[in-house]
Backbone bond lengths (Angstrom), bond angles and torsions (degrees), N, CA, C in turn:
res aa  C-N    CA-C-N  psi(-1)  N-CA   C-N-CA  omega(-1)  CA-C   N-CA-C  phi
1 X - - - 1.442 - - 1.535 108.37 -
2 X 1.129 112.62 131.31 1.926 140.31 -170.46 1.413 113.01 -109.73
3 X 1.202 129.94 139.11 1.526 129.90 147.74 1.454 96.96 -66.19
4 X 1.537 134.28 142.01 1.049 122.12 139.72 1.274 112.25 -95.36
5 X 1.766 98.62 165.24 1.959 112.60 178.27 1.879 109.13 -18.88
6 X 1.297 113.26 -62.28 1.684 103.33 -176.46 1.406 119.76 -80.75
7 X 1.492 130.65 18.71 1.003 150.72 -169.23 1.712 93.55 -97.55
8 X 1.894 94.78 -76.27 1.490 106.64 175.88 1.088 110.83 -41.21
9 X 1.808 151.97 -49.55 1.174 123.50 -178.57 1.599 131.92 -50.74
10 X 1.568 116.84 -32.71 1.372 117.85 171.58 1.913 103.73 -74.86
11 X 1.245 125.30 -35.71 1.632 99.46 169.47 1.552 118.86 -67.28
12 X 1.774 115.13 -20.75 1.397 113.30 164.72 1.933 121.74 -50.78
13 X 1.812 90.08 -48.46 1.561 83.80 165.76 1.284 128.08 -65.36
14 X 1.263 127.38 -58.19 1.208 137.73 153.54 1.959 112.72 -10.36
15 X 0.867 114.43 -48.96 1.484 126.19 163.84 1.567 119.10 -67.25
16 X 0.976 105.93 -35.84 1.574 125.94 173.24 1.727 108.39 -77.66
17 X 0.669 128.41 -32.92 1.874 135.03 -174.48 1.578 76.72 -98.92
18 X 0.975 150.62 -92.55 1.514 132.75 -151.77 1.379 131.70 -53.80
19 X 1.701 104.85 -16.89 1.358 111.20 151.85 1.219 126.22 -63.91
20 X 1.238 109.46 -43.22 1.830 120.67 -160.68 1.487 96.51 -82.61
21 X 1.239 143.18 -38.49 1.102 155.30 133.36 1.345 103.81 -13.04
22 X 1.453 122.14 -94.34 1.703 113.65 -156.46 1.946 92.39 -65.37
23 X 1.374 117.89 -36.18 1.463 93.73 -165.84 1.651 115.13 -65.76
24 X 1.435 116.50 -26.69 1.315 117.63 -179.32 1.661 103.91 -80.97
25 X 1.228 140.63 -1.68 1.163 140.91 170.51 1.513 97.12 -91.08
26 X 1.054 138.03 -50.05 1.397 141.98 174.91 1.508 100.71 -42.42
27 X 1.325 121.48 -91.38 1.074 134.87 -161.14 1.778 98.37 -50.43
28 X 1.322 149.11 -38.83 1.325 152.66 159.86 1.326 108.87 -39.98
29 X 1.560 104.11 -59.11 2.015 91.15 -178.61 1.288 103.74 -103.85
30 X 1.822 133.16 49.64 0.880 134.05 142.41 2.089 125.63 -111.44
31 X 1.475 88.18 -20.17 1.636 106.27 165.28 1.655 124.55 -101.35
32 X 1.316 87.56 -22.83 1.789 90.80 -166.99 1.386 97.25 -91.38
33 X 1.510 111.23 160.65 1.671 129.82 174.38 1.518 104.10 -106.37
34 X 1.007 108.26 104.62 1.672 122.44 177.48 1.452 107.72 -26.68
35 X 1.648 117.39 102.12 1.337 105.66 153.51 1.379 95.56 116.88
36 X 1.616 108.67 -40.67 1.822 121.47 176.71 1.563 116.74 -64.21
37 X 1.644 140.94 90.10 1.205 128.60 -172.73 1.772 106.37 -72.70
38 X 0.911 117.27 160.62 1.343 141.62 -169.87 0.999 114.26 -130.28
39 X 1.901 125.37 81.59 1.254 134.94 167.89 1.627 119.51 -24.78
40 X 1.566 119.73 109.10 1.654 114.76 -176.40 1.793 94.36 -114.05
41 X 1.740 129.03 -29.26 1.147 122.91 -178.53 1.891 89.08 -150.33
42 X 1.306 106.24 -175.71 1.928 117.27 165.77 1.092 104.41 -48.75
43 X 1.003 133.99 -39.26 1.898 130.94 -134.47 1.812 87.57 -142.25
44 X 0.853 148.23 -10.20 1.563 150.30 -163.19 1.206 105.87 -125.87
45 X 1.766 116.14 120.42 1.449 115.63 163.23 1.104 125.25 -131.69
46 X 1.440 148.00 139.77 1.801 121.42 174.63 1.310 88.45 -106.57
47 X 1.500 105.07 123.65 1.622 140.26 161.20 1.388 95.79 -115.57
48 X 1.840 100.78 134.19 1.368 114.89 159.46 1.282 122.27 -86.48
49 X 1.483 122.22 117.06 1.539 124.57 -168.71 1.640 112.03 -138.79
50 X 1.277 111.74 118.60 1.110 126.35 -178.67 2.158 116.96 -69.58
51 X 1.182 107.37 111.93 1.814 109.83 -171.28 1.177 88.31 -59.01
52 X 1.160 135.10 177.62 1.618 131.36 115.99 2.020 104.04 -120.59
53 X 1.128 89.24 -0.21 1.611 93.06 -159.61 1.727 97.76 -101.90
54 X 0.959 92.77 -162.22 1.946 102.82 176.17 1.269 103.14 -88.35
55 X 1.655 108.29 -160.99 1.280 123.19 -173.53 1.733 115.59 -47.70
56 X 1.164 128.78 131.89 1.576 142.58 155.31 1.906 81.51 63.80
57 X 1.145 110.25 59.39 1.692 136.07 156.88 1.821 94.55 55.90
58 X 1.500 137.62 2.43 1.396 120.05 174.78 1.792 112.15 -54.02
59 X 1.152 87.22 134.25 1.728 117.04 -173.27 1.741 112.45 64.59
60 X 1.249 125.09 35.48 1.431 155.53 -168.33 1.891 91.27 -79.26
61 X 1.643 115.80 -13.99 1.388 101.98 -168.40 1.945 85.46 -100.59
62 X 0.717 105.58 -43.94 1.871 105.84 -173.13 1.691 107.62 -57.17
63 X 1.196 102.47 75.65 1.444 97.70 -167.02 1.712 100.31 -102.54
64 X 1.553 106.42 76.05 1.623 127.29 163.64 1.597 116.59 -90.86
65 X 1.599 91.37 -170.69 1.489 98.24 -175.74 1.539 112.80 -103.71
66 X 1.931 100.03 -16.04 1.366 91.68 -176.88 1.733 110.58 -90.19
67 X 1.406 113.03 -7.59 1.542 118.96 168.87 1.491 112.98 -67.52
68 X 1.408 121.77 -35.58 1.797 126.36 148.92 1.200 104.78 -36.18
69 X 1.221 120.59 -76.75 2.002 133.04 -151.54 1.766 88.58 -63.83
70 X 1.442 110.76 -30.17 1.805 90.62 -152.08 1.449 97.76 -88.77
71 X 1.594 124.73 -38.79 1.408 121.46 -173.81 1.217 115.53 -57.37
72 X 1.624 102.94 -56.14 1.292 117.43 -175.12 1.700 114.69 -50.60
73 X 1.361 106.48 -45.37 1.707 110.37 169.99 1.666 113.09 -55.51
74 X 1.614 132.42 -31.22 0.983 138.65 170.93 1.521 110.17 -52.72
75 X 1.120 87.30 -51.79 1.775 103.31 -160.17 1.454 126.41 -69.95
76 X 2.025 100.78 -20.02 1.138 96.09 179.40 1.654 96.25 -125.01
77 X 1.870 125.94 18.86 1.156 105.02 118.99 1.409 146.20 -88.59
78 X 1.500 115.79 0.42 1.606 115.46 159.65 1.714 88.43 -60.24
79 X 0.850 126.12 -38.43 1.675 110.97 -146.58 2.313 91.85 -90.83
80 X 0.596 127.26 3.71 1.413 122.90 146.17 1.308 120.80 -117.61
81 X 0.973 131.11 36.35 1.925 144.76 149.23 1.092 78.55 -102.88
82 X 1.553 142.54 -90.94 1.673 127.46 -123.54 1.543 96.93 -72.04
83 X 1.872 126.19 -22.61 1.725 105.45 -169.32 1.487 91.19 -76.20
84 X 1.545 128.67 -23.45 1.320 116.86 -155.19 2.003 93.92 -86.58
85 X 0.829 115.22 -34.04 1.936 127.10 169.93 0.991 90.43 -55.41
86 X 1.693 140.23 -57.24 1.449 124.62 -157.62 1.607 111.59 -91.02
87 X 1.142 116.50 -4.43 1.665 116.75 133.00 0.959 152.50 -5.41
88 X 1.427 77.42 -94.55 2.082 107.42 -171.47 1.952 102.38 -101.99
89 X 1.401 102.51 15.83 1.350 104.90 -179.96 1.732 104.20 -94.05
90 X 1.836 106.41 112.09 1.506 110.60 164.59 1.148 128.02 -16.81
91 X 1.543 135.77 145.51 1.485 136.36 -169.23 1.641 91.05 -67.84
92 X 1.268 121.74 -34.13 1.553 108.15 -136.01 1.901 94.85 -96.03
93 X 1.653 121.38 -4.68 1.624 129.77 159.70 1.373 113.46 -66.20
94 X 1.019 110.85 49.06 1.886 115.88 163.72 1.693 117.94 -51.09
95 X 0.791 111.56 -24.22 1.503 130.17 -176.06 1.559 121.15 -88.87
96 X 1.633 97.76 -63.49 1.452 79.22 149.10 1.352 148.16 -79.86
97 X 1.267 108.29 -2.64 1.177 115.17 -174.83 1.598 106.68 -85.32
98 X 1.349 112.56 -26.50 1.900 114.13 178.70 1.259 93.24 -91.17
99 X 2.010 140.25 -11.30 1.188 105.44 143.08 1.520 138.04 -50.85
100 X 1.255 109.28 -53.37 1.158 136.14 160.94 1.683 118.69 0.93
101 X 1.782 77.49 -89.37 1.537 105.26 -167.62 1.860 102.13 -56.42
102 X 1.481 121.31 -28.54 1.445 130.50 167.01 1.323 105.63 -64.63
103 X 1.324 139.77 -16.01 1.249 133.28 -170.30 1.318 96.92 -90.14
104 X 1.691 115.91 -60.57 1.307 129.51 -162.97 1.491 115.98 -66.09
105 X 1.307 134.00 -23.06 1.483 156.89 -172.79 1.486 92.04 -89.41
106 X 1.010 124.04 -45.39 2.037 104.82 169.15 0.632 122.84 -127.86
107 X 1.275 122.03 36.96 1.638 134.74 130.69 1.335 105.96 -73.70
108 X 1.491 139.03 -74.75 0.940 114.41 153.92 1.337 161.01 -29.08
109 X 1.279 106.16 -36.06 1.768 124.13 162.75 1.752 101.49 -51.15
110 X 1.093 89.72 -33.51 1.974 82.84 -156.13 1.788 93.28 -87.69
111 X 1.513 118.04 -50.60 1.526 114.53 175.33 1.796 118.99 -37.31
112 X 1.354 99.02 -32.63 1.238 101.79 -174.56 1.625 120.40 -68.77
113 X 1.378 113.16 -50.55 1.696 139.04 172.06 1.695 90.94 -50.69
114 X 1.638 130.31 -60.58 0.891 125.96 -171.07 1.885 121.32 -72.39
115 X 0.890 133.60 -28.04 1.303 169.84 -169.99 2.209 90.34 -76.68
116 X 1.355 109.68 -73.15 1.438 123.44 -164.69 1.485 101.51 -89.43
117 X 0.978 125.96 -47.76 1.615 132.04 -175.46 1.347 122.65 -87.37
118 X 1.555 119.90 -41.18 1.452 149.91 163.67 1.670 92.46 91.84
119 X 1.492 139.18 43.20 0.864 126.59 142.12 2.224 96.43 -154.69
120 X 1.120 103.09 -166.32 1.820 103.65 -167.31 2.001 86.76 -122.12
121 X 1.685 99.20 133.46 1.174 108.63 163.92 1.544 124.04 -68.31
122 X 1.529 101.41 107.11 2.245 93.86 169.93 1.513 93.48 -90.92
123 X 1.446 99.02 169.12 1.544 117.78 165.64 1.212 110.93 -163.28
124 X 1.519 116.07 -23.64 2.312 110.63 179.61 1.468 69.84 -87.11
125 X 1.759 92.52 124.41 1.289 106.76 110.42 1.532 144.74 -144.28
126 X 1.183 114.63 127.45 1.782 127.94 -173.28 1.766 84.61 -75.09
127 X 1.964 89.26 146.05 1.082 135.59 -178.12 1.644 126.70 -129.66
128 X 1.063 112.47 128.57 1.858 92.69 152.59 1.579 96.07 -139.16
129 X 1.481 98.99 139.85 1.601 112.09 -160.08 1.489 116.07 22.89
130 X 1.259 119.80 -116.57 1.511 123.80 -178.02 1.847 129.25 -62.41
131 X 1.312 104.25 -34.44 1.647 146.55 175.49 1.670 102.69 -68.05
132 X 1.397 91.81 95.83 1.710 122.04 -179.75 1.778 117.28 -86.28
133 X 1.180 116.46 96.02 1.273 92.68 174.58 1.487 118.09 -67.38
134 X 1.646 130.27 154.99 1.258 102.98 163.65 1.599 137.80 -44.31
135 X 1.171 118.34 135.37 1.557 110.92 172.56 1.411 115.69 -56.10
136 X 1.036 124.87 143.03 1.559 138.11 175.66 1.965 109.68 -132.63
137 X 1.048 79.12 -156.78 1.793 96.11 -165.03 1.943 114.67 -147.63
138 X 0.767 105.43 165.99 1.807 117.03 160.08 1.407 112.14 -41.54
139 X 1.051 119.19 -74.01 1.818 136.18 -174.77 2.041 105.43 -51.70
140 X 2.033 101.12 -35.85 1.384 85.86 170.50 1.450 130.00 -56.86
141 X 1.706 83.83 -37.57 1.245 105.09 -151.51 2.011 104.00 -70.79
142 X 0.889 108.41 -30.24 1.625 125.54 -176.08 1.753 102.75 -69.49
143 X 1.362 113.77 -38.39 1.174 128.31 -171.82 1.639 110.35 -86.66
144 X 1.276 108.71 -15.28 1.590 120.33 -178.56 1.515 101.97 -101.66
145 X 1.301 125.08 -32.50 1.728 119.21 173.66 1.233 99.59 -83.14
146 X 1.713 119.01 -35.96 2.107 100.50 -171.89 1.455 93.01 -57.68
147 X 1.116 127.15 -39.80 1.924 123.18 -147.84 1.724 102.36 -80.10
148 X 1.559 116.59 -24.68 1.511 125.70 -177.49 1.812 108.43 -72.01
149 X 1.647 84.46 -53.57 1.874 85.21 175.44 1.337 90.80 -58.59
150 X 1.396 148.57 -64.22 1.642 122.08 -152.43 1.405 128.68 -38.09
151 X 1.625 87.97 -63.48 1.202 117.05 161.97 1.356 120.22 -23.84
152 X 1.442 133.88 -86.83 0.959 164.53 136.51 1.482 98.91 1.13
153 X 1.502 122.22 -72.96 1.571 110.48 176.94 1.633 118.02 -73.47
154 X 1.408 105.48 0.51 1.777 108.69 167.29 1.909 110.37 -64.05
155 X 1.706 92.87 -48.53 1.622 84.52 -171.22 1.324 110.18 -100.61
156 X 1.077 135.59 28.87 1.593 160.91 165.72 2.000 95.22 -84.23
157 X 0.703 97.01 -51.40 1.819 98.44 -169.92 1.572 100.10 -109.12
158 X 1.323 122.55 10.73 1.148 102.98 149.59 1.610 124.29 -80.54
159 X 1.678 112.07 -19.89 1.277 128.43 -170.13 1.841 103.62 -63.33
């Protein structure tokens, strides 16, 4: 089993979201003061915040070694289902497949922070007045639109 040529363009993106990902995590815990948000709009802040937990910080308090071994093992078996999906996926699934490759690009982004750092860099975080959303990152965010298009093309073809 091969990527072919239109295959490789969604692992090209996929490469592309994991850049923009670690470089905007770089540049966050190289400017930001841990914990200090930095007014960018009313409702918009970049705070540097360390995950230890999964997605939008759940289980962020169990900050072990086997919550490292276990996510990270999750993360980089989602991430061999979607290269082996982006496979055997028809030329003419462009859509899902740039879901995909958005799924697989921060999944990885985040294995990596967790993997080297032992927790995932946040820094967006949206606000309204007191009401914090969790902080997230690039890689969430890539991983929260691949999973919407799915979604989205699930009840599209249910019609």
């Amino acid at each position: 089993m091969s990527l072919r040529n239109n295959q490789l363009r969604w692992v090209i993106l996929s490469i592309i979201v994991i850049i923009i990902d670690l470089g905007t995590k770089y540049l966050a815990s190289q400017n930001l003061t841990y914990g200090q948000p930095v007014e960018i709009l009313p409702f918009f802040n970049l705070t540097l915040l360390h995950n230890y937990g999964a997605a939008f910080s759940f289980l962020s308090n169990a900050n072990t070694t086997w919550q490292v071994i276990l996510l990270s093992g999750i993360a980089l078996i989602v991430a061999i289902v979607i290269l082996i999906w982006l496979a055997r996926l028809p030329k003419n699934k462009n859509l899902t497949a740039c879901a995909l490759a958005l799924i697989l690009g921060g999944a990885l982004g985040n294995v990596y922070d967790r993997i080297i750092h032992g927790y995932v860099v946040d820094f967006l975080d949206f606000h309204i007045n007191n009401y914090h959303w969790p902080a997230f990152n690039i890689a969430d965010s890539a991983i929260c639109i691949g999973a919407v298009i799915l979604i989205l093309m699930s009840f599209k073809s249910k019609k």
